[in-house]
SEBA-266148 format. One record per residue: residue in one letter; x, y, z of N, C-alpha, C in turn. Coordinates in steps of 0.05 Angstrom, whole numbers, plus 32768, in hexadecimal, padded with zeros to 4 digits. Layout:
// SEBA-266148
+---+------+------+------+------+------+------+------+------+------+
! r !   nx !   ny !   nz !  cax !  cay !  caz !   cx !   cy !   cz !
+---+------+------+------+------+------+------+------+------+------+
! A !    X !    Y !    Z !    X !    Y !    Z !    X !    Y !    Z !
...
+---+------+------+------+------+------+------+------+------+------+
END
This chain:
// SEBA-266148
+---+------+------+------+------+------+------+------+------+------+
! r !   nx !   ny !   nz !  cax !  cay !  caz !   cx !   cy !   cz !
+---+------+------+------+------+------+------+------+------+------+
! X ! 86A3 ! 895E ! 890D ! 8695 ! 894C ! 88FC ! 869B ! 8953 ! 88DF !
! X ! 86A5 ! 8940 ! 88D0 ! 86A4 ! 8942 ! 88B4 ! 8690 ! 894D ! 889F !
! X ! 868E ! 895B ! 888E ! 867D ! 8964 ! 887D ! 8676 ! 894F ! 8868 !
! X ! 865F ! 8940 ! 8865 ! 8655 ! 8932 ! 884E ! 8646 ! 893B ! 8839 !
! X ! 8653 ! 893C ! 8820 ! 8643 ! 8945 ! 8807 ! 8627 ! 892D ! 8801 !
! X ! 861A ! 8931 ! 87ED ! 8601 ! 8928 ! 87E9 ! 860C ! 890C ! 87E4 !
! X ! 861C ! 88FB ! 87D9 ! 861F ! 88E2 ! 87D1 ! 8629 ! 88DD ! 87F1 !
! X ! 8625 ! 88E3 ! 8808 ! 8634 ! 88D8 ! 8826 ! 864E ! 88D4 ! 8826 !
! X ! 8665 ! 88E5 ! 8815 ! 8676 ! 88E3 ! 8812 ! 868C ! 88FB ! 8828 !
! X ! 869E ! 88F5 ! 8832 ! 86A9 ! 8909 ! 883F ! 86B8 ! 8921 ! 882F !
! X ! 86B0 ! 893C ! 8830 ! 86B5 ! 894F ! 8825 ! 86D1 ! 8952 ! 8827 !
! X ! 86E2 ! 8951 ! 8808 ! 8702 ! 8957 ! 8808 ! 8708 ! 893F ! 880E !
! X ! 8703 ! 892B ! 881C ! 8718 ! 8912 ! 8828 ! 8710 ! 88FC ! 8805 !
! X ! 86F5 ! 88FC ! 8800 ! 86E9 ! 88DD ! 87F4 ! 86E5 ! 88E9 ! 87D0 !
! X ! 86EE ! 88F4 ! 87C3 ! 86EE ! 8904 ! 87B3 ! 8700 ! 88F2 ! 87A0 !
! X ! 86FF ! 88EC ! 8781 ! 8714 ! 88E2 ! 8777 ! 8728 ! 88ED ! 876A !
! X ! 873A ! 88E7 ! 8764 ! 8750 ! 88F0 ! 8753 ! 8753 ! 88EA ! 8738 !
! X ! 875D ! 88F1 ! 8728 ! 8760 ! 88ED ! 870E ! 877D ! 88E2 ! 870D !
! X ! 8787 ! 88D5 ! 8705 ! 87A3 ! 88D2 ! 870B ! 87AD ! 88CA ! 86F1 !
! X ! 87A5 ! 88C4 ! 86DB ! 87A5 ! 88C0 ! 86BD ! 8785 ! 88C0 ! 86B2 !
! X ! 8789 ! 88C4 ! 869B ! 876D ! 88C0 ! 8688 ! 8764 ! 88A9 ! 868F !
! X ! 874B ! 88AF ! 8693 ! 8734 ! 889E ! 86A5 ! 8743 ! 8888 ! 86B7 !
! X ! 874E ! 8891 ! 86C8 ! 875B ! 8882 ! 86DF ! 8760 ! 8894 ! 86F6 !
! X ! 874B ! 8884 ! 870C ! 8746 ! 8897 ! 8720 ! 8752 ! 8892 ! 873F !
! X ! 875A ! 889C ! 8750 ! 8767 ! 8895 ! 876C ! 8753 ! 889B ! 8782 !
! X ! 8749 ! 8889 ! 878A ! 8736 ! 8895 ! 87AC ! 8742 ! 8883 ! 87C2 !
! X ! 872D ! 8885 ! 87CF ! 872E ! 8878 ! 87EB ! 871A ! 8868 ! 87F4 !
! X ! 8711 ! 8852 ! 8800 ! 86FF ! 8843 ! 8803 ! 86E7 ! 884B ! 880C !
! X ! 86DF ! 8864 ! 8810 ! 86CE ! 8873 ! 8817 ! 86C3 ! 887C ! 87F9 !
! X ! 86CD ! 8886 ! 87E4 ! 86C3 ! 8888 ! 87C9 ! 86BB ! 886E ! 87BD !
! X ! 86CB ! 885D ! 87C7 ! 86C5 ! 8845 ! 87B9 ! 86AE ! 8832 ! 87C4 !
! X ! 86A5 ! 883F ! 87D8 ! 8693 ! 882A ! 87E0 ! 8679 ! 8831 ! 87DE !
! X ! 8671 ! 8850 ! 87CE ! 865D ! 8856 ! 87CD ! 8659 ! 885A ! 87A4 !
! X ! 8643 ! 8842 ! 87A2 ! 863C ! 8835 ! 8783 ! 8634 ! 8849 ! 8778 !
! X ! 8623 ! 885B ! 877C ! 8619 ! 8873 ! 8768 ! 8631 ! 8889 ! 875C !
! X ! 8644 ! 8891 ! 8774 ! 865A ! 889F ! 8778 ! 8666 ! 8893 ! 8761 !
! X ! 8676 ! 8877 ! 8761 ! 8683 ! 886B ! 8749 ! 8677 ! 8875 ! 8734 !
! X ! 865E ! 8864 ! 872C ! 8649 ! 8864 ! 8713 ! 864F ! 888A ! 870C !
! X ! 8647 ! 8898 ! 8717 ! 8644 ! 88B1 ! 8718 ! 865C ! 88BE ! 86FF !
! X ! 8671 ! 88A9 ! 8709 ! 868A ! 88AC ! 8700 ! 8697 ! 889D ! 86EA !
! X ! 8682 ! 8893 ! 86E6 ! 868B ! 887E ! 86C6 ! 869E ! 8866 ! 86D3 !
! X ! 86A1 ! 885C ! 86ED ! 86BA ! 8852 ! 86F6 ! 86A6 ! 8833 ! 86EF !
! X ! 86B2 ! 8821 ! 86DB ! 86AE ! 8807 ! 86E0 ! 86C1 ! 87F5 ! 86E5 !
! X ! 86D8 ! 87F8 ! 86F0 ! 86EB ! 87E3 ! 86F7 ! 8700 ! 87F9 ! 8711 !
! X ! 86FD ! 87DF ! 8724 ! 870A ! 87ED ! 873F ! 8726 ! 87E0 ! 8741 !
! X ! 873E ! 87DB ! 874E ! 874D ! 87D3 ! 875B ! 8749 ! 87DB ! 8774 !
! X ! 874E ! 87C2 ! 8781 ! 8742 ! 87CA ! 87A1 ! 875E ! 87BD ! 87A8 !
! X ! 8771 ! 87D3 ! 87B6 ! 878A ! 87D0 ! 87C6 ! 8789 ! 87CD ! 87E7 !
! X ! 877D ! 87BD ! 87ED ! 8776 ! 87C1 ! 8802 ! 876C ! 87A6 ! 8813 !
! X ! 877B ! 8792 ! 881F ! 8775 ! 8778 ! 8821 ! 8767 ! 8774 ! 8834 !
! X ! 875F ! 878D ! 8849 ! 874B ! 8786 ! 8859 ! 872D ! 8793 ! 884C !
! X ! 8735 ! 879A ! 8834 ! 8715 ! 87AA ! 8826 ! 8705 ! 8797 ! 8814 !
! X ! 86EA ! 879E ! 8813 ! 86DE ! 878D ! 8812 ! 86D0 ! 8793 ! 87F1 !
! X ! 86D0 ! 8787 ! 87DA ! 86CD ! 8797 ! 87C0 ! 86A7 ! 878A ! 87CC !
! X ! 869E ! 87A8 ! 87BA ! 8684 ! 87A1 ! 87D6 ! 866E ! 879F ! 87BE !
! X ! 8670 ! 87A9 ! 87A0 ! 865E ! 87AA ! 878D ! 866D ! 879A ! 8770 !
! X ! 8670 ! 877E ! 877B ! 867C ! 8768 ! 8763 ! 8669 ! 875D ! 874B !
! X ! 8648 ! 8773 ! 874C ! 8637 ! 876A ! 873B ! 8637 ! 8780 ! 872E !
! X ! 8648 ! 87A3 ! 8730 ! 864B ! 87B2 ! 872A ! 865B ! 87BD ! 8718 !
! X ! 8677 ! 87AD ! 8720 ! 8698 ! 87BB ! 8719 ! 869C ! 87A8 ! 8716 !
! X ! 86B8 ! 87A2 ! 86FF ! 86CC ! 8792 ! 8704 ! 86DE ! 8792 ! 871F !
! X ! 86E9 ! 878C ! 8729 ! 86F8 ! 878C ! 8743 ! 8716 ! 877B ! 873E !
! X ! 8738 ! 878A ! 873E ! 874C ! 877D ! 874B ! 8754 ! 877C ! 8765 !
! X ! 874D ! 8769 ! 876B ! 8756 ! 876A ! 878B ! 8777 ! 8763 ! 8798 !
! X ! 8781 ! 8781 ! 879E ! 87A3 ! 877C ! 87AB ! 879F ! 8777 ! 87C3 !
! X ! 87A6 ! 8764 ! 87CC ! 879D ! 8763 ! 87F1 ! 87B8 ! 8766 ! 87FA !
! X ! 87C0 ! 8784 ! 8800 ! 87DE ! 8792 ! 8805 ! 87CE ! 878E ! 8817 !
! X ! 87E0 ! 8796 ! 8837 ! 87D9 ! 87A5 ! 8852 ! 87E1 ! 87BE ! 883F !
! X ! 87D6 ! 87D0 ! 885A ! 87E0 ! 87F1 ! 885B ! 87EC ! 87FB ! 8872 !
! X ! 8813 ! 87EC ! 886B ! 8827 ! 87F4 ! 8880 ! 883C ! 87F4 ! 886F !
! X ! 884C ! 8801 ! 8871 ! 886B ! 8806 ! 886A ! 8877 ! 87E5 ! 8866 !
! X ! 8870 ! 87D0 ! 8879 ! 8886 ! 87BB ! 8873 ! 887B ! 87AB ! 885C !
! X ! 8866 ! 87B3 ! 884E ! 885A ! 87A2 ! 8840 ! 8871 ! 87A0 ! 881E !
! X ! 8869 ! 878B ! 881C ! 887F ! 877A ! 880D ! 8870 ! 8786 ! 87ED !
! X ! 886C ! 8796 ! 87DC ! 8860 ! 879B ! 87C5 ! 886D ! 877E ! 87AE !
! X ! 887F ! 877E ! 87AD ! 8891 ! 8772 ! 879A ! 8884 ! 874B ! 879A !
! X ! 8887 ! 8744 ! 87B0 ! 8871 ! 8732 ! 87BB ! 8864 ! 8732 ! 87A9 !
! X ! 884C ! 873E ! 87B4 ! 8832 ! 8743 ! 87AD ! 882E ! 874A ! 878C !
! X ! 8841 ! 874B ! 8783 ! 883B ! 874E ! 8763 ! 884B ! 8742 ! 8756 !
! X ! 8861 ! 872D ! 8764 ! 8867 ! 8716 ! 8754 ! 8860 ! 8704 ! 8745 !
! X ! 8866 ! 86FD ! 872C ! 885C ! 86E3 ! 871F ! 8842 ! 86FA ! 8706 !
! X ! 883D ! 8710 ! 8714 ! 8827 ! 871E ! 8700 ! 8826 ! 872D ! 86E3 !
+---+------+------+------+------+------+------+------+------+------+
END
């Protein structure tokens, strides 16, 4: 069984990244818990993820990439014309 910290988050897996100044990388498990964000100054999401559901749109800004998450997926597609 997984270890959950106090926000119900999975210990080591749901944790964010910093990946530039104030630009952060998680997983839909960080992202779907509102205090966790807030906690984090995070007000605008990109949600890569076309079966995910941006779940707090009275909260965050939200871009929604509705990629799959498989190797054949076409990126170039998906960000044409943008």
């Amino acid at each position: 069984m997984m270890q959950l910290d106090a926000l119900g988050l999975w210990v080591g897996r749901s944790q964010l990244q910093e990946i530039a100044p104030r630009v952060f990388l998680s997983n839909k498990f960080a992202a779907g818990k509102r205090r966790f964000l807030r906690k984090h100054g995070i007000t605008h999401v990109v949600n890569c993820g076309g079966e995910l559901d941006c779940k707090f749109r009275k909260s965050f800004q939200y871009f929604h990439v509705k990629i799959a998450d498989n190797p054949g997926q076409d990126l170039a597609e998906t960000f044409r014309g943008s």
